[in-house]
N, C-alpha and C positions, 0 to 999 in steps of 0.2 A: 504494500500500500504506500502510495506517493506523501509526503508531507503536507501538497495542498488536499489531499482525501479526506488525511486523519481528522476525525473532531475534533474543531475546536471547543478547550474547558478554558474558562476565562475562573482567574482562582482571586479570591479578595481578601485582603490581609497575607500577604503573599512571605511576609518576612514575620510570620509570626512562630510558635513551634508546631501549629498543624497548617498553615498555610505551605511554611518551607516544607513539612512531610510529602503532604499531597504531590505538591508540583515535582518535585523528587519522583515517587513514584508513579506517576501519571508519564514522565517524559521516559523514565527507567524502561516504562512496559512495551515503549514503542508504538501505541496505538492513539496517541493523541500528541497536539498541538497544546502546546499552554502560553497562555496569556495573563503575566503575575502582575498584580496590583502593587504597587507601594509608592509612600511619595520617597521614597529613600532609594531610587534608582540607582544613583552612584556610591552607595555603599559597598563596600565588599560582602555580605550577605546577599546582596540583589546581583550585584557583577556575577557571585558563585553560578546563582539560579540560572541567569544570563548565556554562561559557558555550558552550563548544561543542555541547553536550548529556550528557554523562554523566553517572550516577547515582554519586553519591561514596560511597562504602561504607569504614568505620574499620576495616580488618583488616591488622596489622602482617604482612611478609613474616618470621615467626619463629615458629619448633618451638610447640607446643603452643597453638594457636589453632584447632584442627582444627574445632571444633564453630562457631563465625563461619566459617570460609571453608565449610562448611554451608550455612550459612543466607542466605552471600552467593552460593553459587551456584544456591541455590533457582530453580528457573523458568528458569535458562540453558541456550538449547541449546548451548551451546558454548565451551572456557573456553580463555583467552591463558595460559600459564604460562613463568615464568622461575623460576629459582633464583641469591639473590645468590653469588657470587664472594667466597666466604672464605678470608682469609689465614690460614695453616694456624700455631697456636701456637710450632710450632717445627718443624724439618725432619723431614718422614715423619709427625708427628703427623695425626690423622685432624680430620674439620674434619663437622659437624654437614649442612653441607649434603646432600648422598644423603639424608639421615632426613628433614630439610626437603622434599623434592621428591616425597617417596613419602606423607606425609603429604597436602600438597596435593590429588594424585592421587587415594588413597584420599579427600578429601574430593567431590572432582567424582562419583566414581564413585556413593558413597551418597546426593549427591544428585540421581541421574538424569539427569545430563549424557551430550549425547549425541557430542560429538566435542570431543575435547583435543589443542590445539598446543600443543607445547614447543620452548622453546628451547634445541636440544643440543648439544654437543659429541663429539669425537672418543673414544671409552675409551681413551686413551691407558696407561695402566695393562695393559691385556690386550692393544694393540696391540704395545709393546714386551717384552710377556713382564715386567713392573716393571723394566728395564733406566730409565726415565724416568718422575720422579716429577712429576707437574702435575695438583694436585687437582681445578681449578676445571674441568678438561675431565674427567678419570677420573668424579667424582660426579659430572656432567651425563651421561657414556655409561650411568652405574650407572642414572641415574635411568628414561634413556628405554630401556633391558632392562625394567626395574620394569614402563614404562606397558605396555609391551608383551605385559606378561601379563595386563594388566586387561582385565575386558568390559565395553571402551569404545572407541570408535574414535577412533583419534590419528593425527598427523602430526606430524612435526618440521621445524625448519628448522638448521640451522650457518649462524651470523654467521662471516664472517671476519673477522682482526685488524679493529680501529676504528681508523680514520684518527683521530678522536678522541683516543685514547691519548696520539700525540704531543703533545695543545693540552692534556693534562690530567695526567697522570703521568709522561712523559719529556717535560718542554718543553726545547725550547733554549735556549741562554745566550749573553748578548753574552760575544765574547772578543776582543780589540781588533778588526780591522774587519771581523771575521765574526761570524754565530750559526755556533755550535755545535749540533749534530743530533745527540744520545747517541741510538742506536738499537738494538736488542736482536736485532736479525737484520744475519746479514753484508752487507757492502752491494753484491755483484751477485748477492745470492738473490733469486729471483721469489719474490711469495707473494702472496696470496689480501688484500685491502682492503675496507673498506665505511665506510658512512656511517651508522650504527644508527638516527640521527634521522628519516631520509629512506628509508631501503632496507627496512628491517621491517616496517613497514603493508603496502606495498602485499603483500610477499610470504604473509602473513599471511591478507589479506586477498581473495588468488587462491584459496589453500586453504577461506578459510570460501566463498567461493563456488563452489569444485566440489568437494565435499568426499568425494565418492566415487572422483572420479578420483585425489585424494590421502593417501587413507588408508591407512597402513601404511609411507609413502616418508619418508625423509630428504633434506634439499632446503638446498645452500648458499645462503647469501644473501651475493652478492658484487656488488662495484662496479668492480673492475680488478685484475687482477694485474700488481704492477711489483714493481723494486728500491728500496732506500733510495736508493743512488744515484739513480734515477731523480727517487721524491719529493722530494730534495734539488735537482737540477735543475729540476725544474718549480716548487717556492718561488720560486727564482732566478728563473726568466723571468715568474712571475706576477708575483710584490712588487716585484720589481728589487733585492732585498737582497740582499746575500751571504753566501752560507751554505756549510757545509762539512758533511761528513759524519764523524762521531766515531764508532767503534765501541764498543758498550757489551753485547758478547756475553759474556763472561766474569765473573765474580766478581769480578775485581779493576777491571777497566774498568765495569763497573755500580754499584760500592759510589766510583770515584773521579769518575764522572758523578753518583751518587744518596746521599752518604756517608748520608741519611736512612734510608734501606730497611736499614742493618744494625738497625736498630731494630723490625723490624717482621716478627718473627717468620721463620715461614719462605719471605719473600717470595723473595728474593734469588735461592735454590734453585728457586723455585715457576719466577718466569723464566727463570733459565736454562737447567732442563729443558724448557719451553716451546719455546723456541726451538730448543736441539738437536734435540726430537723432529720438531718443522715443515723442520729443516736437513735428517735423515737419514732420515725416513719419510715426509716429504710432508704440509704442513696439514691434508689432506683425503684419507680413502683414497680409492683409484684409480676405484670404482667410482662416485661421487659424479657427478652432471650437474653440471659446472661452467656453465654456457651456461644454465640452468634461469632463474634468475634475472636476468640481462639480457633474455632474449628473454621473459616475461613483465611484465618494467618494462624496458623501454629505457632510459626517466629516470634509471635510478639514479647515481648520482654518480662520475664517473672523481675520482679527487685535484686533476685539474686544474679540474674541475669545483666540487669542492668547496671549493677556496680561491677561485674567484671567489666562488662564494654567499656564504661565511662574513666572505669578506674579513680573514683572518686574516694576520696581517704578522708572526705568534713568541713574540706575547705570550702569559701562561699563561691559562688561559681554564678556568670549571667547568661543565659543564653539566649539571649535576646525577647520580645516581644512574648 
């Protein structure tokens, strides 16, 4: 198949860590065209994408650019969408994202796109009846209601937590001859992990290629379900270091692991709702195929898996967006 045959996937948020998955495995597989959004073109992350083959397109992931992600999804059969993760000004405050995402949306639709993945979250807002306030999932459920009413065929996926988190927003801390693990969930809850870098192409990219089979499904993308104890164990026998588990569930235990976050709007709250609602209603409602995504990548990364690849020993680490 010729280059101008393959489908074009126009991918948005393109330098994120499931934007950069995707576009990776979508160019990897040979059977598509991509076209990656960012305003960070001449970055070295977007140059990488670049060399690998994508078409770099300047379209910021923000409100009112409606009329460029037009004309960047011109000719796309099919578009990647994410919505970033806004800290909410202050607690209960409403956060722009939902407009953001419906925006997008309507932009693929007027320009003749013929199937849209997103990547969504739980409504936890109408799951608990608003008993639990966690924006960054409510306006990702709002959003994918929204696609839902559009004439256009969509599929969604649910990332679970990122393993990542902990190398990038909760890192540990030496504390005489341990690190310290501040972790936001109790630590013999199971809960749902992934590797965003690794686990989101391929998942992504099962759907762009059977995309009738997956139209209209919501689809976890997971890499293992453990406990913090667990991951805390398994650092141990990977690195040989010693590490301990600290709980950082609470407000007072988060703001005395994180004294930064009291600064930072309505985060604090954002997490801790987060966590209780995954504590007392389960990360994923019941109906969800957890199994979906291992048995169409095997690959994906267990924790223990991914501290050999990354080879990470505690140090803080950014991987971008």
């Amino acid at each position: 198949m010729s280059a101008n045959h393959k489908p074009l996937i126009t991918v948005v948020g393109a330098l994120s860590k499931q934007g950069r998955s995707v576009v990776r495995s979508l160019l990897e597989s040979q059977r598509y065209q991509v076209r990656a959004l960012t305003r960070r073109v001449d970055s070295p992350q977007a140059q990488e994408l670049a060399h690998l083959g994508a078409e770099l397109i300047n379209v910021p992931l923000e409100l009112g650019h409606k009329e460029e992600l037009i004309q960047a999804f011109n000719g796309a059969h099919g578009v990647f969408m994410l919505t970033p993760g806004i800290t909410p000004e202050a607690v209960n405050a409403q956060t722009h994202e939902a407009a953001l995402g419906k925006e997008i949306a309507d932009a693929a639709v007027e320009a003749g796109v013929q199937h849209l993945v997103f990547s969504s979250l739980e409504n936890v807002g109408h799951i608990t009846e608003g008993k639990k306030w966690v924006p960054h999932f409510t306006d990702k459920g709002q959003i994918e209601e929204y696609i839902r009413t559009l004439p256009i065929a969509s599929s969604f996926i649910m990332m679970a937590f990122f393993y990542t988190n902990l190398l990038e927003y909760y890192q540990p801390r030496q504390a005489d001859d341990a690190l310290i693990f501040p972790i936001y969930l109790p630590e013999d809850f199971r809960a749902p992990f992934v590797d965003p870098l690794t686990a989101t192409g391929p998942a992504v990219l099962e759907i762009f290629d059977n995309q009738n089979k997956y139209t209209g499904r919501t689809l976890p993308v997971i890499g293992e379900m453990l406990t913090p104890a667990e991951m805390v164990e398994t650092f141990n026998r990977v690195t040989g270091k010693k590490a301990v588990y600290s709980s950082a569930v609470t407000r007072e235990e988060l703001l005395n692991h994180f004294p930064a976050f009291a600064q930072m709007g309505g985060l604090v709250e954002e997490v801790i709702g987060m966590a209780e609602y995954a504590v007392e209603y389960g990360y994923y409602q019941q109906e969800r195929d957890l199994q979906w995504s291992r048995q169409i990548n095997p690959n994906a990364l267990t924790w223990e898996q991914f501290l050999h690849t990354t080879g990470w020993q505690g140090e803080g680490h950014s991987f971008g967006l």
